[in-house]
LUMVEXBA-160822 format. One record per residue: residue number from 1; residue in one letter; x, y, z of N, C-alpha, C, O in turn. Coordinates in steps of 0.1 Angstrom, whole numbers. Layout:
node pos NUM; code A; nX X; nY Y; nZ Z; caX X; caY Y; caZ Z; cX X; cY Y; cZ Z; oX X; oY Y; oZ Z
...
***
This chain:
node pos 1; code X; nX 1246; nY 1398; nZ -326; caX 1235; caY 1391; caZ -319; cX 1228; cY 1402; cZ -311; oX 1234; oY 1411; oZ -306
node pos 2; code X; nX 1212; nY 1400; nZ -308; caX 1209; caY 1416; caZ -303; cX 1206; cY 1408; cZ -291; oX 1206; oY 1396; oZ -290
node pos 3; code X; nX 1203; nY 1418; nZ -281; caX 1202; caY 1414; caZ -266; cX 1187; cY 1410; cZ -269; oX 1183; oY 1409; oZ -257
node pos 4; code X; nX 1179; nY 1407; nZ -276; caX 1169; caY 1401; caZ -277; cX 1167; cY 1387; cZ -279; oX 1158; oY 1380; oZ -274
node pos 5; code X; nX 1178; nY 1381; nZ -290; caX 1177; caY 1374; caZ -293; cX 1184; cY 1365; cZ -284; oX 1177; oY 1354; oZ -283
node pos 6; code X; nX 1197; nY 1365; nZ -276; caX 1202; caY 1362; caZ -265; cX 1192; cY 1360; cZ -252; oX 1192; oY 1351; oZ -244
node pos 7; code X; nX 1186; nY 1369; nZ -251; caX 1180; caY 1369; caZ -239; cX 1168; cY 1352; cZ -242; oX 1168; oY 1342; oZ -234
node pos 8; code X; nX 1160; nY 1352; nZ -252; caX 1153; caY 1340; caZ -261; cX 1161; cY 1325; cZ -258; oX 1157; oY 1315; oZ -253
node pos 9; code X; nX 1176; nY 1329; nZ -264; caX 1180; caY 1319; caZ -262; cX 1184; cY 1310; cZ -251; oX 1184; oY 1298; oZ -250
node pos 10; code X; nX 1186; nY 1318; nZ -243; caX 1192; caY 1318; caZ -228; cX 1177; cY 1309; cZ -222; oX 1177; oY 1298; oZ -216
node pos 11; code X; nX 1164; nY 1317; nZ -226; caX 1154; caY 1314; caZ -220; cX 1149; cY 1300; cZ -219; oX 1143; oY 1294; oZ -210
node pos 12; code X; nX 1154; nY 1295; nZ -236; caX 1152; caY 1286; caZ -242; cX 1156; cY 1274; cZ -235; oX 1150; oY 1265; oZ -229
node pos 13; code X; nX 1173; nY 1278; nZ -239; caX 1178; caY 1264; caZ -228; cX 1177; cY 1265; cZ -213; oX 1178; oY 1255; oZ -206
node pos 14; code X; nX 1174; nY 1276; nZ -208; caX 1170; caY 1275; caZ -192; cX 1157; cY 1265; cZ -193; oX 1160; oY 1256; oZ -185
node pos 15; code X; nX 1150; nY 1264; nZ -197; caX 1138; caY 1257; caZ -196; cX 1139; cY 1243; cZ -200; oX 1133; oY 1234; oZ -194
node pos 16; code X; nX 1148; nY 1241; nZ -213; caX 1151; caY 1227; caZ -216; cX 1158; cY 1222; cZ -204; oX 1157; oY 1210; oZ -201
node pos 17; code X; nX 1164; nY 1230; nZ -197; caX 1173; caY 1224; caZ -183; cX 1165; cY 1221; cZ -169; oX 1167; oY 1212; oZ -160
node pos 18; code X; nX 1154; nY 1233; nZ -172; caX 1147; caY 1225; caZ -158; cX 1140; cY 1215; cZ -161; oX 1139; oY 1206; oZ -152
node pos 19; code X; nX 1134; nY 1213; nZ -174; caX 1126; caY 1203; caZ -178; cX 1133; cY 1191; cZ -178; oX 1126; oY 1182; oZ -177
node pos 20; code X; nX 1143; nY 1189; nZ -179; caX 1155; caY 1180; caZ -179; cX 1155; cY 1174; cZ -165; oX 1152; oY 1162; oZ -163
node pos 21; code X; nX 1158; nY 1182; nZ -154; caX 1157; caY 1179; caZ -143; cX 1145; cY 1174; cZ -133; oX 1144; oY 1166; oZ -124
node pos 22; code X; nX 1136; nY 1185; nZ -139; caX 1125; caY 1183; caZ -133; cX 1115; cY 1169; cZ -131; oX 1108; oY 1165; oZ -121
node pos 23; code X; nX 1117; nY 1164; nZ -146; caX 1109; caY 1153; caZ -150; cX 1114; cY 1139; cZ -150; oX 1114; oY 1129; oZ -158
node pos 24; code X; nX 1119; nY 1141; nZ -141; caX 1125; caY 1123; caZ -132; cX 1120; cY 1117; cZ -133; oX 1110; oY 1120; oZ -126
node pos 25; code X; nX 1117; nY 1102; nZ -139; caX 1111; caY 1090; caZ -136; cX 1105; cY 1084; cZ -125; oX 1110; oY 1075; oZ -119
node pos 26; code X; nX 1091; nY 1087; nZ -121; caX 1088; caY 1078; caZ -106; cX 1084; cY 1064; cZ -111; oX 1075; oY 1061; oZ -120
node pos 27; code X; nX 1092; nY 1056; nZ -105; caX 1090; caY 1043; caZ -106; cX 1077; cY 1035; cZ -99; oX 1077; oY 1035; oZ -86
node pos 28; code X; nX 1069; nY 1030; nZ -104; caX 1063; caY 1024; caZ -94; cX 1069; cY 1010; cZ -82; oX 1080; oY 1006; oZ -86
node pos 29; code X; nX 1065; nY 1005; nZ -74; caX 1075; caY 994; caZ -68; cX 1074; cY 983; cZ -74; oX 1083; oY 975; oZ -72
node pos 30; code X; nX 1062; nY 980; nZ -84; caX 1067; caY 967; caZ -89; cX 1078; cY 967; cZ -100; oX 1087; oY 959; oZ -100
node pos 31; code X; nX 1077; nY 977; nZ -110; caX 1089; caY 985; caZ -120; cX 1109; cY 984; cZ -110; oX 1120; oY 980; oZ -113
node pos 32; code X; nX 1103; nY 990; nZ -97; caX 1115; caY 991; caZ -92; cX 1117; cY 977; cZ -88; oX 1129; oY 976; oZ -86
node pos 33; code X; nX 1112; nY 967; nZ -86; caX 1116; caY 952; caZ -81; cX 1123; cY 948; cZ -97; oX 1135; oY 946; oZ -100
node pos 34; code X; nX 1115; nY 949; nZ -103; caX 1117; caY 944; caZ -118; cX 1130; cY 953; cZ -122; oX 1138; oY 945; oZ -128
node pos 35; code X; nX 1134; nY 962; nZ -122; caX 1143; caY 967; caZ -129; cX 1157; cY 959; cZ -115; oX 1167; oY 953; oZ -118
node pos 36; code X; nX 1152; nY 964; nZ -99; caX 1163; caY 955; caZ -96; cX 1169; cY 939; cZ -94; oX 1179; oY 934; oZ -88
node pos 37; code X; nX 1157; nY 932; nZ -103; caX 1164; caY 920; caZ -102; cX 1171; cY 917; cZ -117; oX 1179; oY 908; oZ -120
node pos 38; code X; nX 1164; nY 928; nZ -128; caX 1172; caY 927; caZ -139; cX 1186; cY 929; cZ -139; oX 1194; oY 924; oZ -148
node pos 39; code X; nX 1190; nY 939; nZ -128; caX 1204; caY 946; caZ -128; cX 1207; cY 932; cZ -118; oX 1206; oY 923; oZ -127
node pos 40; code X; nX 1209; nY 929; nZ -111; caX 1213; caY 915; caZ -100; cX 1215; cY 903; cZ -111; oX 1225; oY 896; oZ -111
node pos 41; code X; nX 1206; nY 902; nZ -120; caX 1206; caY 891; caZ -130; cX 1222; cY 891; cZ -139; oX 1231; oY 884; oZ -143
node pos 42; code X; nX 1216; nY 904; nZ -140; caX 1231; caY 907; caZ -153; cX 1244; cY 907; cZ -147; oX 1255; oY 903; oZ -151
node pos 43; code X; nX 1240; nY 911; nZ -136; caX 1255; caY 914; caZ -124; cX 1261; cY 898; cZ -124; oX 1271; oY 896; oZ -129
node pos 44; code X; nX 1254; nY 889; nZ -117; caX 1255; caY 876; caZ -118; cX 1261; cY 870; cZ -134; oX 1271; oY 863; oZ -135
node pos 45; code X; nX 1254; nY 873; nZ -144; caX 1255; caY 865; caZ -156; cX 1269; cY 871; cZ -161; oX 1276; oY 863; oZ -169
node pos 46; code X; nX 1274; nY 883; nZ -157; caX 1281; caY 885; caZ -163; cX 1296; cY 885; cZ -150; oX 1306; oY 891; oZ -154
node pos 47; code X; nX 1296; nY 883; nZ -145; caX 1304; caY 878; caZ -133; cX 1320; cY 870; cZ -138; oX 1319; oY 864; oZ -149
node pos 48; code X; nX 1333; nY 870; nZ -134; caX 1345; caY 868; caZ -139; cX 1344; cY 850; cZ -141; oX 1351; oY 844; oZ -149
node pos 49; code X; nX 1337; nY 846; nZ -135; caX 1337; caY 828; caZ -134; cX 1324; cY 820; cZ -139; oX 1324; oY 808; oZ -140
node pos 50; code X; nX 1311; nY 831; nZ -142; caX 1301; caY 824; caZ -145; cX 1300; cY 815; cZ -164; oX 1302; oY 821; oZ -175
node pos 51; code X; nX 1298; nY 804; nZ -163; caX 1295; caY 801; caZ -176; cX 1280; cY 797; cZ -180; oX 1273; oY 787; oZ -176
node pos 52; code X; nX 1278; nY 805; nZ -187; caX 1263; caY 804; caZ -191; cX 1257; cY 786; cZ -198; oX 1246; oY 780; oZ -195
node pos 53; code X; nX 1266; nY 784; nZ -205; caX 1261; caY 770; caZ -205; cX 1264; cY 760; cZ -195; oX 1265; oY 749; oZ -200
node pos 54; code X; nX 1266; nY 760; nZ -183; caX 1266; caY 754; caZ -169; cX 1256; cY 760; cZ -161; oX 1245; oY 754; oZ -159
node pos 55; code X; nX 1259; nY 773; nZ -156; caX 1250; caY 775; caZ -145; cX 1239; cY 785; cZ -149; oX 1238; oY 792; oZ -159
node pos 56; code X; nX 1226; nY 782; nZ -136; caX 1215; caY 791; caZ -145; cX 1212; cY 799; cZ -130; oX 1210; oY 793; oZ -119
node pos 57; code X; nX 1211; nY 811; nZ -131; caX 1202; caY 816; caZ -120; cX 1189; cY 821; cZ -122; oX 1188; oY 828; oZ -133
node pos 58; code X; nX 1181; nY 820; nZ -117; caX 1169; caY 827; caZ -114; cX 1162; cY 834; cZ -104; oX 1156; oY 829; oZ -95
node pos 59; code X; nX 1165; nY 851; nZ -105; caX 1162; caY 857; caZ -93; cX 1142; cY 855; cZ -88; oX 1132; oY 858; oZ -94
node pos 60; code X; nX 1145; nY 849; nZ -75; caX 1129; caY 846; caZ -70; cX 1123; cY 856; cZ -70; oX 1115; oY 861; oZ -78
node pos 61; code X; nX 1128; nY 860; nZ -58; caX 1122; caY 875; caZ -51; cX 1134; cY 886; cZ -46; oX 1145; oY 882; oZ -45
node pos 62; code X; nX 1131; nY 902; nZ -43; caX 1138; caY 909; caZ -40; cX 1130; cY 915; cZ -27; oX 1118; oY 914; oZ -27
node pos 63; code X; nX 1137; nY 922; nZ -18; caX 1131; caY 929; caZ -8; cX 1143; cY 938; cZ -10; oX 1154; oY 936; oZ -13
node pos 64; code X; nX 1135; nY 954; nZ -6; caX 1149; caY 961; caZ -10; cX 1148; cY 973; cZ 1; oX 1139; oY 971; oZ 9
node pos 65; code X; nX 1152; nY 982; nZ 2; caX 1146; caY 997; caZ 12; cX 1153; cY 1007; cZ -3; oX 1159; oY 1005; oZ -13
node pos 66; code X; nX 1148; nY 1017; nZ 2; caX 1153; caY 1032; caZ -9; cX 1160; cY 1040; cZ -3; oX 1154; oY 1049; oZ 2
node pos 67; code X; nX 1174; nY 1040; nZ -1; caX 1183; caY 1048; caZ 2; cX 1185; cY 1062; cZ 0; oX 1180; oY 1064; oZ -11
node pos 68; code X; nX 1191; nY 1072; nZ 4; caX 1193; caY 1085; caZ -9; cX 1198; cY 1082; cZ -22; oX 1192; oY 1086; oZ -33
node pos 69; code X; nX 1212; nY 1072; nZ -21; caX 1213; caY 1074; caZ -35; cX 1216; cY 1058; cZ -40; oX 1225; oY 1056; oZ -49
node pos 70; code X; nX 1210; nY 1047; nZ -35; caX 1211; caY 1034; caZ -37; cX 1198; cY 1028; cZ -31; oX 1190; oY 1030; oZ -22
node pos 71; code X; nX 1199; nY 1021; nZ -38; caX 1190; caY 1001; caZ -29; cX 1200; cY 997; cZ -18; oX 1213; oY 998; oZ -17
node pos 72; code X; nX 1188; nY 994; nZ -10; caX 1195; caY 983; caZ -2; cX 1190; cY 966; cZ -2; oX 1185; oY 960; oZ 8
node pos 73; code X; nX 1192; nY 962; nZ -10; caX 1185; caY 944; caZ -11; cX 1190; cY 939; cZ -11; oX 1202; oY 941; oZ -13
node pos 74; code X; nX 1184; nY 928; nZ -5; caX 1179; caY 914; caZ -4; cX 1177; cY 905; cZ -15; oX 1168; oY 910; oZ -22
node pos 75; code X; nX 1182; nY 892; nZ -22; caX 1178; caY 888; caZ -28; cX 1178; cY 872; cZ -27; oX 1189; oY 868; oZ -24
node pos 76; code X; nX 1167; nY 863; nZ -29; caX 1165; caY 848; caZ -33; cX 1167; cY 846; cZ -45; oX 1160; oY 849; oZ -55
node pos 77; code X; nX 1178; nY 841; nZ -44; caX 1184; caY 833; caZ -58; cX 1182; cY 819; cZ -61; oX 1184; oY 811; oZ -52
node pos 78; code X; nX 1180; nY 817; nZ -69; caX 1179; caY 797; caZ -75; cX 1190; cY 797; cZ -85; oX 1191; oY 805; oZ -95
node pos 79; code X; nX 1199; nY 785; nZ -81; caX 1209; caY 787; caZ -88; cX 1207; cY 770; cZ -95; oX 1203; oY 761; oZ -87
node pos 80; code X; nX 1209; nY 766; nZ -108; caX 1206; caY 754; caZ -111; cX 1219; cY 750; cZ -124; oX 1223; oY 757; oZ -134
node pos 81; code X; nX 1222; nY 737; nZ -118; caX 1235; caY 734; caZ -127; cX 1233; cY 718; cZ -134; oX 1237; oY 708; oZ -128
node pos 82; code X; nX 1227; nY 717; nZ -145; caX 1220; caY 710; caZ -148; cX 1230; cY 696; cZ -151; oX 1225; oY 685; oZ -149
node pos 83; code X; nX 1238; nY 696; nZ -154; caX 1251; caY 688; caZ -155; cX 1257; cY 679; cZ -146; oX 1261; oY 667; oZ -148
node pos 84; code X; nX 1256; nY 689; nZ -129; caX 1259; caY 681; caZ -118; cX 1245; cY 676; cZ -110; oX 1246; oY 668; oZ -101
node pos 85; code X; nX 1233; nY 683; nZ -116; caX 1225; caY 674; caZ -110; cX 1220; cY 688; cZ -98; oX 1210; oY 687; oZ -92
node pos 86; code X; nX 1225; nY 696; nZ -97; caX 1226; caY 708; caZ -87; cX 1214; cY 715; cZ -84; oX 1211; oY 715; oZ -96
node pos 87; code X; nX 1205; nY 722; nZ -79; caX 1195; caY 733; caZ -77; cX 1194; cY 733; cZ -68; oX 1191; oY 724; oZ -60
node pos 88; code X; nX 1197; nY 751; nZ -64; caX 1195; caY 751; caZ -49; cX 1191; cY 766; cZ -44; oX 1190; oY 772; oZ -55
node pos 89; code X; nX 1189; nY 773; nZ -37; caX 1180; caY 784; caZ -32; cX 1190; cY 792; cZ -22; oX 1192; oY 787; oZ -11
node pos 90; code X; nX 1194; nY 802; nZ -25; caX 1201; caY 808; caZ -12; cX 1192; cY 824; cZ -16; oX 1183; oY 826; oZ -24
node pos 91; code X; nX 1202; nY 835; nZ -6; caX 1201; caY 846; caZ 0; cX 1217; cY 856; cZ -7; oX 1229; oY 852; oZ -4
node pos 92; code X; nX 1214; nY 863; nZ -12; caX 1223; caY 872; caZ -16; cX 1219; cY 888; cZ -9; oX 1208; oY 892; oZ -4
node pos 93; code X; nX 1227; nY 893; nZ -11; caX 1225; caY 908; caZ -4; cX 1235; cY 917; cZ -9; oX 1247; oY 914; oZ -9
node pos 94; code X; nX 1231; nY 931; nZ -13; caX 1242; caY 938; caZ -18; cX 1234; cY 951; cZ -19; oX 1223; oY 952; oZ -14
node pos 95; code X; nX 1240; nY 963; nZ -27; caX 1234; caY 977; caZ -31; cX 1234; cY 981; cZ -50; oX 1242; oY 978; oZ -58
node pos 96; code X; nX 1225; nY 986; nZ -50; caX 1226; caY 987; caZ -66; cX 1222; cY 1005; cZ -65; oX 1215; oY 1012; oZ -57
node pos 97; code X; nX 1228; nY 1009; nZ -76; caX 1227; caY 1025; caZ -75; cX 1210; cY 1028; cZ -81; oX 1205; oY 1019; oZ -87
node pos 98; code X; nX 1204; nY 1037; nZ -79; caX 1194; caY 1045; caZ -86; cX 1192; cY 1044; cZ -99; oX 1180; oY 1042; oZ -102
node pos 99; code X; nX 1201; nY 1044; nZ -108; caX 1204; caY 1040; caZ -121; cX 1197; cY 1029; cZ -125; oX 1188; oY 1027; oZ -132
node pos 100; code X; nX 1204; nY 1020; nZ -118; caX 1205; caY 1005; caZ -117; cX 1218; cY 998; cZ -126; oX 1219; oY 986; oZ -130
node pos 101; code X; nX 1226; nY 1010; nZ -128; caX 1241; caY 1005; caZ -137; cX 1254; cY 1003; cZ -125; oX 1265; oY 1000; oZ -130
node pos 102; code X; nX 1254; nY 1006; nZ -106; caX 1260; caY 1003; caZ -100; cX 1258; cY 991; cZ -93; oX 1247; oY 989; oZ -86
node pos 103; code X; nX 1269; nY 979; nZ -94; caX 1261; caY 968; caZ -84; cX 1276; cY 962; cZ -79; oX 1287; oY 960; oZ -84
node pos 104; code X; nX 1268; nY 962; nZ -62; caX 1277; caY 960; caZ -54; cX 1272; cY 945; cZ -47; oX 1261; oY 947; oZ -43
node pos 105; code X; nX 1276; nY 934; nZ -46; caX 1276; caY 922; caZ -35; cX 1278; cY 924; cZ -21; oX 1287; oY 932; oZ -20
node pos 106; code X; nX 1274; nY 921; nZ -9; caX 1278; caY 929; caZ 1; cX 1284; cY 907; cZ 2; oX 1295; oY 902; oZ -1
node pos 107; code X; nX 1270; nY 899; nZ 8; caX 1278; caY 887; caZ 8; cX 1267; cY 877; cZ -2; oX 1270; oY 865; oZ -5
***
């Protein structure tokens, strides 16, 4: 291999790597509401006790702040159990990562 052709290569993937890094996703805020109540949704639906043909949630609204490396939200939940006659509205709160693939409950 000549030191030319190395040196090309080297160049090559140097650049695929900053380009990699460089070109991070900026979310706009309504994208970032939307992506975190999709992650809170799933977090919920897929939960050790939830059964999908009983209970239903529907996230209202989110308020969130931007941490370094997490959300911090707020969430209005409607939770509806059509069986018992049930629908009702509370307050959840937890952290979800940057990603949006870490989700924590706080209460």
């Amino acid at each position: 291999m000549s030191a030319l052709s190395y040196k090309t290569g080297s160049l090559v993937i140097g650049c695929i790597l900053l380009l990699t890094i460089a070109c991070t996703r900026n979310l706009s805020p309504q994208q970032t509401q939307d992506n975190l109540k999709q992650a809170w949704l799933s977090f919920l639906q897929h939960g050790p006790h939830f059964d999908s043909s009983k209970a239903k949630f529907e996230i209202m609204k989110v308020t969130y702040f931007e941490d370094s490396a997490f959300y911090v939200c707020e969430f209005k939940v409607r939770l509806k159990i059509p069986s018992q006659g049930i629908d009702t509205l509370g307050t959840m709160n937890g952290t979800i990562s940057k990603d949006f693939s870490d989700v924590h409950r706080k209460y």
